[in-house]
TILO-25547 format. One record per residue (C-alpha): residue number from 1; x, y, z. Coordinates in nm, 2 decimals, decimal comma. Layout:
residues N
{seq:NUM | c1:X | c2:Y | c3:Z};
...
***
This chain:
residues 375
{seq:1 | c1:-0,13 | c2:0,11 | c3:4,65};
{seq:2 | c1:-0,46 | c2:0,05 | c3:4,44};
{seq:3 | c1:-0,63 | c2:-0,30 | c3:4,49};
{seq:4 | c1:-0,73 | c2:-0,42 | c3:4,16};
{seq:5 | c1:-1,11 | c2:-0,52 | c3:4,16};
{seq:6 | c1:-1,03 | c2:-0,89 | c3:4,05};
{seq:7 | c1:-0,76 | c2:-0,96 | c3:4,36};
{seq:8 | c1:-1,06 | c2:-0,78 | c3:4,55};
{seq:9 | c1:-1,31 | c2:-1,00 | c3:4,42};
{seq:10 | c1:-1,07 | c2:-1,29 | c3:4,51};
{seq:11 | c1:-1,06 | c2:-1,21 | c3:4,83};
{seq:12 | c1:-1,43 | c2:-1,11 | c3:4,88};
{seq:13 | c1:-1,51 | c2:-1,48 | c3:4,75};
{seq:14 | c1:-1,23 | c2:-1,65 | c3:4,97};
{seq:15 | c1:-1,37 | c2:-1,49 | c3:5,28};
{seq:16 | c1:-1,72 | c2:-1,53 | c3:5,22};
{seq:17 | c1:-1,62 | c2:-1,95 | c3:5,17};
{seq:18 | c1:-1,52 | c2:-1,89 | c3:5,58};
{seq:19 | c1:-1,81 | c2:-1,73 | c3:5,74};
{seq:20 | c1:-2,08 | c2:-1,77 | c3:5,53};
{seq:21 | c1:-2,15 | c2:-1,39 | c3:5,53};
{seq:22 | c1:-2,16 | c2:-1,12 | c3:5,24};
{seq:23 | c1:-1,85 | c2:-0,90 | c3:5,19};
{seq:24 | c1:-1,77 | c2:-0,56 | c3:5,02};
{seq:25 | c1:-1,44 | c2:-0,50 | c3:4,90};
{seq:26 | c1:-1,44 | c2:-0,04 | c3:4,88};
{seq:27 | c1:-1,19 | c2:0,17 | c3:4,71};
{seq:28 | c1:-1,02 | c2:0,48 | c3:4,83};
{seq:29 | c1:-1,32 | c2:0,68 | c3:4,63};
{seq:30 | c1:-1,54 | c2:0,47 | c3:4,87};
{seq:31 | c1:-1,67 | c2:0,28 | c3:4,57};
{seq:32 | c1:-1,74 | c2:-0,08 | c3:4,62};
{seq:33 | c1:-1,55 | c2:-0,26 | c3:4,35};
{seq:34 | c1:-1,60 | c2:-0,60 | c3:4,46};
{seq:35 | c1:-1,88 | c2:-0,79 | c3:4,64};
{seq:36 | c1:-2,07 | c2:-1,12 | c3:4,68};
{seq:37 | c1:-2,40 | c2:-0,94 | c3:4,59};
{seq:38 | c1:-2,31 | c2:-0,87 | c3:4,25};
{seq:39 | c1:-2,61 | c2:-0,61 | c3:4,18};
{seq:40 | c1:-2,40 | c2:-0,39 | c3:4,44};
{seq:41 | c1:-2,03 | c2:-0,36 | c3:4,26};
{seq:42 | c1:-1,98 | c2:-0,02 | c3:4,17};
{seq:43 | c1:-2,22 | c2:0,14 | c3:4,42};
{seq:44 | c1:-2,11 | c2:0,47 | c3:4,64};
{seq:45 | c1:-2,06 | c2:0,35 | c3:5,01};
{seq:46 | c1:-2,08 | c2:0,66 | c3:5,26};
{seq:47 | c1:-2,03 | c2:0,44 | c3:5,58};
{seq:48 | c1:-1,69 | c2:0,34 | c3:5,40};
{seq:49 | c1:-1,63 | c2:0,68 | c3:5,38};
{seq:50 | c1:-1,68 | c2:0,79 | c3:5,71};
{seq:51 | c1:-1,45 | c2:0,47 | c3:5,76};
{seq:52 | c1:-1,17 | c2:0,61 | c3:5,55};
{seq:53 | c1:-1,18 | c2:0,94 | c3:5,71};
{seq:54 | c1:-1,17 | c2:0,80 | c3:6,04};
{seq:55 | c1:-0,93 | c2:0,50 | c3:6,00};
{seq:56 | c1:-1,15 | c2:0,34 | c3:6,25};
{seq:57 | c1:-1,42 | c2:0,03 | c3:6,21};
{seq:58 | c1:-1,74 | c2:0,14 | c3:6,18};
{seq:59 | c1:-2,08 | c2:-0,09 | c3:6,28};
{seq:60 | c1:-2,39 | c2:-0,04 | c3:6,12};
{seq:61 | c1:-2,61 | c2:-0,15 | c3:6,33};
{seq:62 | c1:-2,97 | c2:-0,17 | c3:6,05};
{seq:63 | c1:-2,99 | c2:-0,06 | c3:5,67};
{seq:64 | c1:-2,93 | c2:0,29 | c3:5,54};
{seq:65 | c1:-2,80 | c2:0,36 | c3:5,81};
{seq:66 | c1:-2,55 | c2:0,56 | c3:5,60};
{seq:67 | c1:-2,63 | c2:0,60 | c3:5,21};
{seq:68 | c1:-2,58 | c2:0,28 | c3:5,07};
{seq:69 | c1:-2,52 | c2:0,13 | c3:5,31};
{seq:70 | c1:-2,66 | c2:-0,23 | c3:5,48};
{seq:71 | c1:-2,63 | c2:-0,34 | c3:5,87};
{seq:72 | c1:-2,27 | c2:-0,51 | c3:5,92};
{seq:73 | c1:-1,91 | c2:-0,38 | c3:6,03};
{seq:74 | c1:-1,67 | c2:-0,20 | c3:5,77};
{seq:75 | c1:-1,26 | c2:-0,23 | c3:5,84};
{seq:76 | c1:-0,98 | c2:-0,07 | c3:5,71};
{seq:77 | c1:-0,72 | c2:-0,24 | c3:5,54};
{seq:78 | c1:-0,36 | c2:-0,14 | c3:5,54};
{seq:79 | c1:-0,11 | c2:-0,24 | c3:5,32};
{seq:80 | c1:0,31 | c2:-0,15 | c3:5,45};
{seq:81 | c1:0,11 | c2:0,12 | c3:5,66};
{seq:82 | c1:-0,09 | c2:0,26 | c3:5,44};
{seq:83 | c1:-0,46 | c2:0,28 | c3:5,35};
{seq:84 | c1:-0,61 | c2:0,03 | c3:5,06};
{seq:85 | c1:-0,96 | c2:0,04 | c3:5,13};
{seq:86 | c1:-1,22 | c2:-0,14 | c3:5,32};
{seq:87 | c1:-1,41 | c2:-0,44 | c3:5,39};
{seq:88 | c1:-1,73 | c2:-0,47 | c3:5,45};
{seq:89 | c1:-1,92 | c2:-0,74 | c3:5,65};
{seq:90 | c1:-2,32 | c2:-0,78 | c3:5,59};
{seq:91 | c1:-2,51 | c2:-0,92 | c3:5,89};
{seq:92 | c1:-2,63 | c2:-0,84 | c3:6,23};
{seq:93 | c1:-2,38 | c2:-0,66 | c3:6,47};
{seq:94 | c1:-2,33 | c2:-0,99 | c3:6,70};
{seq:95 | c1:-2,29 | c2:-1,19 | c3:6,40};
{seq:96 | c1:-2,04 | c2:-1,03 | c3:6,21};
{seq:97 | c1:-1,87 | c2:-0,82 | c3:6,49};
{seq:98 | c1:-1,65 | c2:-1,12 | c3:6,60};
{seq:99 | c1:-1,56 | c2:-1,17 | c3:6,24};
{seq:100 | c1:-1,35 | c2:-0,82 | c3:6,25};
{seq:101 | c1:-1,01 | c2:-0,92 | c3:6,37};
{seq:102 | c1:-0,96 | c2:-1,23 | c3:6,17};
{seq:103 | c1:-1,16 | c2:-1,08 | c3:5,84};
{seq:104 | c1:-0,87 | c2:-0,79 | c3:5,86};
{seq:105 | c1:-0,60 | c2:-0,96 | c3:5,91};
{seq:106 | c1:-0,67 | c2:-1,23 | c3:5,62};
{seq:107 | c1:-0,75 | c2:-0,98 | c3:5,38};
{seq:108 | c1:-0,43 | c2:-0,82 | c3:5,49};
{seq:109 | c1:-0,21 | c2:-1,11 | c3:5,44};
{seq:110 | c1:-0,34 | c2:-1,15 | c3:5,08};
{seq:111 | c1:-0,30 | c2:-0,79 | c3:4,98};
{seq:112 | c1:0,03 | c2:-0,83 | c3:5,08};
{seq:113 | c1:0,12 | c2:-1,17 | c3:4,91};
{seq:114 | c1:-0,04 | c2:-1,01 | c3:4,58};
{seq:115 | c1:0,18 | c2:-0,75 | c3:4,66};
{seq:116 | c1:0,49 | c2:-0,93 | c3:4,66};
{seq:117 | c1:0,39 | c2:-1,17 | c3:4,32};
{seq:118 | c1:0,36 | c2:-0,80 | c3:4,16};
{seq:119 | c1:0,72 | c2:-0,65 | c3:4,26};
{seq:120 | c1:0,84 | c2:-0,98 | c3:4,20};
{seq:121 | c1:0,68 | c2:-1,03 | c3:3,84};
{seq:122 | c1:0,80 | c2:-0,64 | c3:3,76};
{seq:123 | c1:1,14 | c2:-0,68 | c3:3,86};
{seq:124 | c1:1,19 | c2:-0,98 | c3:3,65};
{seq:125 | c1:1,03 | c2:-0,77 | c3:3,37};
{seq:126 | c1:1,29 | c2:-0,50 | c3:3,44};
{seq:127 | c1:1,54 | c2:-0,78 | c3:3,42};
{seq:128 | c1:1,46 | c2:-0,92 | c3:3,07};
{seq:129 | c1:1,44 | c2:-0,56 | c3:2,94};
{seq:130 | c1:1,75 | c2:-0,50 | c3:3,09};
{seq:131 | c1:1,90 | c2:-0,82 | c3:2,94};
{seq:132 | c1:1,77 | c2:-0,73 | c3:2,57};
{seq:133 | c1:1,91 | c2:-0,37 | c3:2,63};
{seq:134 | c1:2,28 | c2:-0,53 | c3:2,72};
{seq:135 | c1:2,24 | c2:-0,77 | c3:2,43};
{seq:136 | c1:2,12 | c2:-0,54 | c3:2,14};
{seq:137 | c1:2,29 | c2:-0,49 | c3:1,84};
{seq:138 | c1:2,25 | c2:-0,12 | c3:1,93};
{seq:139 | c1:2,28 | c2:0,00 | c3:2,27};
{seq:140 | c1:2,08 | c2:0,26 | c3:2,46};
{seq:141 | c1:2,29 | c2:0,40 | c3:2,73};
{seq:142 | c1:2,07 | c2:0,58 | c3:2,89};
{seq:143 | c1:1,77 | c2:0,31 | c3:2,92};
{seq:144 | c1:2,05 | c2:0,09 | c3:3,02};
{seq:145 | c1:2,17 | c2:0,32 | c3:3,33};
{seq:146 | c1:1,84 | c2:0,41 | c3:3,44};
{seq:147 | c1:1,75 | c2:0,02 | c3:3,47};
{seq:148 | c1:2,09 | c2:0,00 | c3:3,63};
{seq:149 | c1:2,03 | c2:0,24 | c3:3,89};
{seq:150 | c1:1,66 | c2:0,07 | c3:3,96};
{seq:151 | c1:1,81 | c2:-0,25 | c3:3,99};
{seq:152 | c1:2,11 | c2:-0,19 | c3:4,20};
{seq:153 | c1:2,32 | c2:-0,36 | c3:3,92};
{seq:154 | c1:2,69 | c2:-0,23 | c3:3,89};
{seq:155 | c1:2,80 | c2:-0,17 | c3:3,50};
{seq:156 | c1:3,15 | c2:-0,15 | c3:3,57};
{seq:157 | c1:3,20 | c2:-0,53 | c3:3,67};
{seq:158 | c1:3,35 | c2:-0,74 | c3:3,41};
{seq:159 | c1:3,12 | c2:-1,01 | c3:3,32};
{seq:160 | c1:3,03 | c2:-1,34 | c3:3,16};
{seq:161 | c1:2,74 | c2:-1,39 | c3:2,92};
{seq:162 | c1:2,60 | c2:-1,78 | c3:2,96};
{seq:163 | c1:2,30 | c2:-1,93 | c3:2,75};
{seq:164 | c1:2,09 | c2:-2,19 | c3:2,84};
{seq:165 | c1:1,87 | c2:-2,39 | c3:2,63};
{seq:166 | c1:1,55 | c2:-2,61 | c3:2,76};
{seq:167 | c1:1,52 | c2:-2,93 | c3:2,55};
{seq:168 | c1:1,23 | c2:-3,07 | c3:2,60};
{seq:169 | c1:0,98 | c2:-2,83 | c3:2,74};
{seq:170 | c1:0,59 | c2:-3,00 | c3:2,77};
{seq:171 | c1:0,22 | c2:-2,91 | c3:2,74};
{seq:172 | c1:0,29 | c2:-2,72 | c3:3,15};
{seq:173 | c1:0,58 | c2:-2,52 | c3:2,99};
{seq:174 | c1:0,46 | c2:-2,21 | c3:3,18};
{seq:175 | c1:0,49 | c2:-2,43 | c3:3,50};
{seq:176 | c1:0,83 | c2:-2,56 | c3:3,36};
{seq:177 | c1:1,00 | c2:-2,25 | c3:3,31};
{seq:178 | c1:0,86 | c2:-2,06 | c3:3,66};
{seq:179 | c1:1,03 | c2:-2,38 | c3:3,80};
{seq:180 | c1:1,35 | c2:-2,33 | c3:3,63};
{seq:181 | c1:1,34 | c2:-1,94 | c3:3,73};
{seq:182 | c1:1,30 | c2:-2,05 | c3:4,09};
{seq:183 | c1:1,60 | c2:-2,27 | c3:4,10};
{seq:184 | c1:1,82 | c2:-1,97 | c3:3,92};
{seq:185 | c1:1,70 | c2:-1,78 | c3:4,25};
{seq:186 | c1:1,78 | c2:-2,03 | c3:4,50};
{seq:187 | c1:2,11 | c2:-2,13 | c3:4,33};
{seq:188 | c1:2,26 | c2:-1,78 | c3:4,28};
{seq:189 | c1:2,10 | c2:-1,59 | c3:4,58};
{seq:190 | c1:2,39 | c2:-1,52 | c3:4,72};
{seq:191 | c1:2,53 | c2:-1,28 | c3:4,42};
{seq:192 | c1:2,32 | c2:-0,98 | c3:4,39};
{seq:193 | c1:2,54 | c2:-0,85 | c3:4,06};
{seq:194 | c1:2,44 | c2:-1,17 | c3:3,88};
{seq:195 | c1:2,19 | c2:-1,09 | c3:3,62};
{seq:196 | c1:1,95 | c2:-1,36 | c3:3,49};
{seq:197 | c1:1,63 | c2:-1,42 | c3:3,30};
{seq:198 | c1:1,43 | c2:-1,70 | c3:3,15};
{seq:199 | c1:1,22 | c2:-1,64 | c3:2,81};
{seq:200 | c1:1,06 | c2:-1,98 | c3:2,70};
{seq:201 | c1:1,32 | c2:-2,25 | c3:2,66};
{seq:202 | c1:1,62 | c2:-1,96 | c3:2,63};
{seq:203 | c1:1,79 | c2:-1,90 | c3:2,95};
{seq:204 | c1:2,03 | c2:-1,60 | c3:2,99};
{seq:205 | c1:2,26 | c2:-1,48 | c3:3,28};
{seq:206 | c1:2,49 | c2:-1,28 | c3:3,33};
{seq:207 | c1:2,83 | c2:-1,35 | c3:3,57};
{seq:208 | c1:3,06 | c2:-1,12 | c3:3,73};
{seq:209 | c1:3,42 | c2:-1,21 | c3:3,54};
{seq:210 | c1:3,55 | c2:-1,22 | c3:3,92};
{seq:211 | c1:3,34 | c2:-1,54 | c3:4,00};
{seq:212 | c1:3,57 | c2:-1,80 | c3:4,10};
{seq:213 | c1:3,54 | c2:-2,07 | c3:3,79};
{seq:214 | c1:3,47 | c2:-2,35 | c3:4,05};
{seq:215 | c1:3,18 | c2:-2,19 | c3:4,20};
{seq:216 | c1:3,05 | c2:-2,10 | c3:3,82};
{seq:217 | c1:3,10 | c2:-2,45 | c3:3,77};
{seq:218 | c1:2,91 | c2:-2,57 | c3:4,04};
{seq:219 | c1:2,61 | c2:-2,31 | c3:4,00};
{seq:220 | c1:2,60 | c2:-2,46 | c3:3,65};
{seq:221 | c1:2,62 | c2:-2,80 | c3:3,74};
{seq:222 | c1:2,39 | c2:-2,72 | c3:3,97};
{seq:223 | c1:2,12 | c2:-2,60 | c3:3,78};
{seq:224 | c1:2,16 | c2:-2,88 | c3:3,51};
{seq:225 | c1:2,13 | c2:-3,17 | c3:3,76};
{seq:226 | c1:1,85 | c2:-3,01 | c3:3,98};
{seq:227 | c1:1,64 | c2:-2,95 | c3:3,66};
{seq:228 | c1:1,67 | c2:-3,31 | c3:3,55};
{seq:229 | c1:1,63 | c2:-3,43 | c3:3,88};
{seq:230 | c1:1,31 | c2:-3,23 | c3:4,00};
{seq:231 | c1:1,16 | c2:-3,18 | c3:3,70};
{seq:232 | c1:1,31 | c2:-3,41 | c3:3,43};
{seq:233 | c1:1,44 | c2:-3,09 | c3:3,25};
{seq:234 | c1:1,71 | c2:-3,13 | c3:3,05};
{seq:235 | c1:1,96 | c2:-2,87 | c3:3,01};
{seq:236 | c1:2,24 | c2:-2,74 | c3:2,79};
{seq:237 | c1:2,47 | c2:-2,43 | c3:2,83};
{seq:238 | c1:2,71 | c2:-2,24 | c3:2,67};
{seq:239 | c1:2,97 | c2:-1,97 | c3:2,83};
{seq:240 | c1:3,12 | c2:-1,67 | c3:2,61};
{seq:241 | c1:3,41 | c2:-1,50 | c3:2,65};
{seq:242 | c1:3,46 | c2:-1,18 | c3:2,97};
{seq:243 | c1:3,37 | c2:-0,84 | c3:2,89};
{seq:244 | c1:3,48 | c2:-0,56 | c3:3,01};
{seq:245 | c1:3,25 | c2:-0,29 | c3:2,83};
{seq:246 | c1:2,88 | c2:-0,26 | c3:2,74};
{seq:247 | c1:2,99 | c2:-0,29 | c3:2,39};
{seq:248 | c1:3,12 | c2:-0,63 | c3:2,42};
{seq:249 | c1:2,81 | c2:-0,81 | c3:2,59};
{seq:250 | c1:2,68 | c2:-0,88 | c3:2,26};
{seq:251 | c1:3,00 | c2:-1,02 | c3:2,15};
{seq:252 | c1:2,99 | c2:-1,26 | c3:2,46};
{seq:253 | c1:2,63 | c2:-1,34 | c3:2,37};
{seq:254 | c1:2,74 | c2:-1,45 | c3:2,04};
{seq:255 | c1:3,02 | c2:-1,67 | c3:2,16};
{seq:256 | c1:2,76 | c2:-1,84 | c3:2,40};
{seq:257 | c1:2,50 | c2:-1,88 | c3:2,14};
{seq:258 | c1:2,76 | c2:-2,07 | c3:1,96};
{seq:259 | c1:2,94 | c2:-2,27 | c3:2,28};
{seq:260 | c1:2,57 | c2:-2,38 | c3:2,36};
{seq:261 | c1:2,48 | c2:-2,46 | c3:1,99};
{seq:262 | c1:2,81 | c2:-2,71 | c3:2,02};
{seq:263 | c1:2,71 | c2:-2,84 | c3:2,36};
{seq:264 | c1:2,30 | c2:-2,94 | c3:2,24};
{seq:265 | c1:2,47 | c2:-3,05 | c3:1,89};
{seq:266 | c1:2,82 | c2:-3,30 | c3:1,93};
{seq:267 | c1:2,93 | c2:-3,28 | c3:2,24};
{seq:268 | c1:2,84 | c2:-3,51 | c3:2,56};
{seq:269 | c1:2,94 | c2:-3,26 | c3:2,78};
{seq:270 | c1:2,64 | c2:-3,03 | c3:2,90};
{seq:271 | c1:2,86 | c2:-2,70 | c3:2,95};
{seq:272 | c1:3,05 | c2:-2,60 | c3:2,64};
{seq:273 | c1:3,31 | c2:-2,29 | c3:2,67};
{seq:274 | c1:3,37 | c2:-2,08 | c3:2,33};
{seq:275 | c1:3,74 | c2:-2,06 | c3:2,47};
{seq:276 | c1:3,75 | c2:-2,44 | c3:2,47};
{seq:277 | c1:3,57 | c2:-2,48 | c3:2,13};
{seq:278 | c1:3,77 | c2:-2,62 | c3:1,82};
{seq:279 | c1:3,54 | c2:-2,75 | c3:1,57};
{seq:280 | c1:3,23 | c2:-2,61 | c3:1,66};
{seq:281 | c1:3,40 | c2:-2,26 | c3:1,63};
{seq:282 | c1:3,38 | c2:-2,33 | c3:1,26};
{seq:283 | c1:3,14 | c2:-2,59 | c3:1,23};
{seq:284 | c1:2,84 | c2:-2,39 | c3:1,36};
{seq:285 | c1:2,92 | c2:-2,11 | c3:1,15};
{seq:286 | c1:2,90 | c2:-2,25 | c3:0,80};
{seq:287 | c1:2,62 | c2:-2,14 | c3:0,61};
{seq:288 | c1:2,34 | c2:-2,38 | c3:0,55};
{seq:289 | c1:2,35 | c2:-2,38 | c3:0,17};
{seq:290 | c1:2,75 | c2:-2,50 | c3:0,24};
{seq:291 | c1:2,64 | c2:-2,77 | c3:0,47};
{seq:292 | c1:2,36 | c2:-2,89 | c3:0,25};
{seq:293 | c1:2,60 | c2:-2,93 | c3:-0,04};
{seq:294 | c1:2,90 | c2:-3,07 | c3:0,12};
{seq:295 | c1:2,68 | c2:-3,36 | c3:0,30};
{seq:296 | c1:2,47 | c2:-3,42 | c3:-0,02};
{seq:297 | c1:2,86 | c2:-3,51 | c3:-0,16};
{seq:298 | c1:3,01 | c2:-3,73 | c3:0,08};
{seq:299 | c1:2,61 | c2:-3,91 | c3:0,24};
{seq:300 | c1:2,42 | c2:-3,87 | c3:-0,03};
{seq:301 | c1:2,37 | c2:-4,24 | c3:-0,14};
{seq:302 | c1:2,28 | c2:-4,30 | c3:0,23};
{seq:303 | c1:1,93 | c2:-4,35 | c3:0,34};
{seq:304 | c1:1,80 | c2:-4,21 | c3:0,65};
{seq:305 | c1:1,79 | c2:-4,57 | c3:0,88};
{seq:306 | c1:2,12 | c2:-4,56 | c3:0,71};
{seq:307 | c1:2,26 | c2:-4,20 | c3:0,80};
{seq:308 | c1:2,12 | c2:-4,25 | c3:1,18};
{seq:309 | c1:2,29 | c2:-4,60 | c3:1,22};
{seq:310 | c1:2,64 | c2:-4,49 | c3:1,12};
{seq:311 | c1:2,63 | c2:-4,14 | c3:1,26};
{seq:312 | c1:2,65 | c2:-4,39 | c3:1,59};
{seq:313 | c1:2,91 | c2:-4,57 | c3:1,48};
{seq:314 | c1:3,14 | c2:-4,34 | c3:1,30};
{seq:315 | c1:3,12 | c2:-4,14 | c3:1,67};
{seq:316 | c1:3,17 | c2:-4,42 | c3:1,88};
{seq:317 | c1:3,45 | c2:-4,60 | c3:1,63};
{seq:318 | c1:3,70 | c2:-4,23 | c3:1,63};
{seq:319 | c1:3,60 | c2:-4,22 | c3:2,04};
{seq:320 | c1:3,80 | c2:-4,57 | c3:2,04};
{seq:321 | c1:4,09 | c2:-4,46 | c3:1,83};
{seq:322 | c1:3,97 | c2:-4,65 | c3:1,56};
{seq:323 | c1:3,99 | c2:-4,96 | c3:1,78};
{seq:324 | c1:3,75 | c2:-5,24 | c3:1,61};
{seq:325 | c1:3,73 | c2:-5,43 | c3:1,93};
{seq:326 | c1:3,64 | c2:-5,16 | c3:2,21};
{seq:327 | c1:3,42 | c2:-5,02 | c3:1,96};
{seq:328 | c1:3,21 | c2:-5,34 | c3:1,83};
{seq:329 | c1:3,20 | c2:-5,40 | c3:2,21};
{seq:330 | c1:3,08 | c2:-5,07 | c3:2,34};
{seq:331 | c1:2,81 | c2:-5,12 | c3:2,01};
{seq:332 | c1:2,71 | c2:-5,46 | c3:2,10};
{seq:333 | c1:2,82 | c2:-5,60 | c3:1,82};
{seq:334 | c1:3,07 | c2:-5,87 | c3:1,70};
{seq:335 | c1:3,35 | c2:-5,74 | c3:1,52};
{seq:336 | c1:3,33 | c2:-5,88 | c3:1,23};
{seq:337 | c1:2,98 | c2:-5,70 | c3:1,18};
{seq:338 | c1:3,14 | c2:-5,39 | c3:1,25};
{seq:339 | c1:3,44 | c2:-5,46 | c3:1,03};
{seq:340 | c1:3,11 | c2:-5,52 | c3:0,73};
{seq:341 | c1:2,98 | c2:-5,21 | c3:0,79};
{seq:342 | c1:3,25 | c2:-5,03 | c3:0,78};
{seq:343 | c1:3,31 | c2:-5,15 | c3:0,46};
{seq:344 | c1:2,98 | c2:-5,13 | c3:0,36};
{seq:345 | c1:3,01 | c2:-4,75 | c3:0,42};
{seq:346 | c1:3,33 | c2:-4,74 | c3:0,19};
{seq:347 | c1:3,21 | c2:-4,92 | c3:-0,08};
{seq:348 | c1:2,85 | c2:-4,70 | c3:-0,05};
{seq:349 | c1:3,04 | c2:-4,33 | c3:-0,04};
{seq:350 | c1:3,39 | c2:-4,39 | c3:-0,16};
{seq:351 | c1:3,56 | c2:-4,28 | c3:0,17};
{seq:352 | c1:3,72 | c2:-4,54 | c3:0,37};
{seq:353 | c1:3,67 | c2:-4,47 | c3:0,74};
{seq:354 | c1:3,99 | c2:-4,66 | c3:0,85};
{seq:355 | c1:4,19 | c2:-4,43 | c3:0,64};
{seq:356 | c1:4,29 | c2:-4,11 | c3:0,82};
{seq:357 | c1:4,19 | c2:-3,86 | c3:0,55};
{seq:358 | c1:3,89 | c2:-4,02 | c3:0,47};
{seq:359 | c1:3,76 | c2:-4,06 | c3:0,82};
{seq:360 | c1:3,79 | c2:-3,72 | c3:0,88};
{seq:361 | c1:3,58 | c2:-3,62 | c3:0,60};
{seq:362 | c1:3,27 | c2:-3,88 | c3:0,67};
{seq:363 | c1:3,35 | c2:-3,73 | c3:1,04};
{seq:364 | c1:3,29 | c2:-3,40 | c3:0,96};
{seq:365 | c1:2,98 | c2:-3,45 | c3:0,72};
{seq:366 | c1:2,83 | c2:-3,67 | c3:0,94};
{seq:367 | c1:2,88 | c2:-3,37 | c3:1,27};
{seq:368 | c1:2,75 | c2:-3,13 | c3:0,99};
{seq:369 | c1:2,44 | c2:-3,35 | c3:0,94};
{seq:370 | c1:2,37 | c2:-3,34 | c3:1,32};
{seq:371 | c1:2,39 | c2:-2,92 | c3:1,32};
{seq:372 | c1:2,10 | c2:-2,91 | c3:1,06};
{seq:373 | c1:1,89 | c2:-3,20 | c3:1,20};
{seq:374 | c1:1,90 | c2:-2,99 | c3:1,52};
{seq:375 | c1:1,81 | c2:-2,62 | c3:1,35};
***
């Protein structure tokens, strides 16, 4: 493993803030490539050298004692057992001597934890690639099954493609998304053949088919309500159809795209399922030239305050069955007003919202309205 000379300057900084005392940070090559004397980065250290090919600490006990070299103690540093480099201490022997122990085993611990953030950042890279491999319009088997084989994933489960959306992602979006990343980990931990990744507000995973539907359920539900509640994220998501082949991922994907795009557009339910879709199968499909044309029709004499106002009650008034008095009530208002209005809206587009037909054209241009405010 190779330290990079900024996590070595890190560290060189860090330690010098304990003790008080100058510190080298030396390659493999026995180069210093990190110091707290500038003027000495990139400088050949021969008493590093000796330390390397010893695997011992070495004091220097006054300057030049080796080439390059000033009085301190230099100490190897191991990462999983092997080698890194060392760490030099600058000072007089019974100064910086009792330093050693806790110097090494400090610098250790960070190596290790930059370590870690590195495997951990690269596998997630391998899982987005992998992701954008399964989900391209072209596949590449063999990309796909190396992956596969680095990532321990098996490509002969069935699965489930689900899409998640972030709605209202801030100014600390970077910190926002690492959050949501860390609560896919905790939250689906316990199944190492579901896939996952998070790239800006998109969120992707992939389920084995075999999941039991109420623990997919609840590791949904889950992540919804943990967002909102830790982090005031809120969250929409839509599930495709199984797959049972490579080639159908992207067909699942599809199907999720368009379950979510139903969930985030007229549905109060969070999780939308493509099998469960009726008019959003359609709705969500219809080009936008279609949409523009059809609305401009049946709401075009409507103003915007206008649209927006009854876009609420169109929804509520077919949620009550047409009922004038649940719905004035659940709108606040008296039913008389609402009886007004609803007349108003006749006499303004020529559809009568208490007639059958009628309603379920202002319903329908109205829903269509939503889809493009939201695109």
């Amino acid at each position: 493993m190779e330290i990079a000379a900024a996590l070595a300057q890190s560290i060189v900084v860090s330690m010098k803030e304990i003790i008080n005392q100058e510190l080298n940070f030396i390659n493999t090559d026995a180069i210093i490539i990190a110091s707290t004397d500038e003027a000495r980065i990139g400088e050949h250290h021969s008493g590093a050298k000796r330390v390397l090919e010893t695997k011992t600490d070495l004091i220097l006990e006054y300057d030049g004692q080796f080439e390059g070299t000033k009085k301190g103690i230099n100490i190897p540093i191991y990462s999983e057992q092997n080698l890194v480099g060392v760490i030099g201490i600058t000072g007089d022997k019974d100064e910086v001597e009792k330093y050693g122990k806790i110097i090494r085993t400090m610098t250790e611990i960070l190596v290790k934890d930059a370590w870690i953030k590195d495997v951990s950042f690269k596998k997630r890279d391998n899982y987005r690639i992998f992701i954008e491999e399964l989900l391209a319009p072209a596949l590449d088997l063999e990309n796909i099954q190396t992956l596969a084989n680095v990532l321990e994933i098996n490509l002969d489960i069935p699965r489930i493609v689900v899409v998640g959306r972030i709605k209202n992602l801030s100014a600390e979006r970077n910190e926002q998304i690492e959050n949501v990343i860390n609560l896919l980990k905790v939250i689906l931990t316990n199944d190492k053949q579901t896939i996952y990744n998070v790239n800006g507000p998109d969120i992707r995973i992939l389920f084995r088919d075999n999941l039991p539907e109420a623990t997919l359920h609840y590791q949904l539900n889950s992540l919804i309500r943990q967002a909102e509640q830790q982090y005031g994220l809120q969250l929409h998501i839509g599930v495709g159809l199984a797959c049972d082949k490579l080639t159908g991922f992207r067909t699942s994907y599809d199907q999720a795209v368009t379950a979510l795009d139903w969930a985030i557009l007229n549905s109060h339910n969070m999780i939308e399922h493509y099998a469960k879709l009726d008019l959003g199968m359609i709705l969500t499909d219809i080009s936008r030239n279609k949409s523009d044309e059809f609305i401009r029709q049946i709401l075009g004499k409507l103003d915007q305050k206008e649209l927006e106002e009854y876009a609420e009650i169109l929804s509520i008034y077919g949620g009550n069955n047409g009922s004038i008095y649940k719905s004035a009530d659940e709108l606040f208002i008296h039913k008389n007003t609402l009886q007004y209005k609803l007349n108003k809206l006749h006499k303004v587009t020529g559809y009568n919202p208490r007639e059958l037909d009628d309603y379920a054209i202002l319903s329908l241009a109205f829903k269509l309205q939503n889809i493009l405010n939201n695109h």
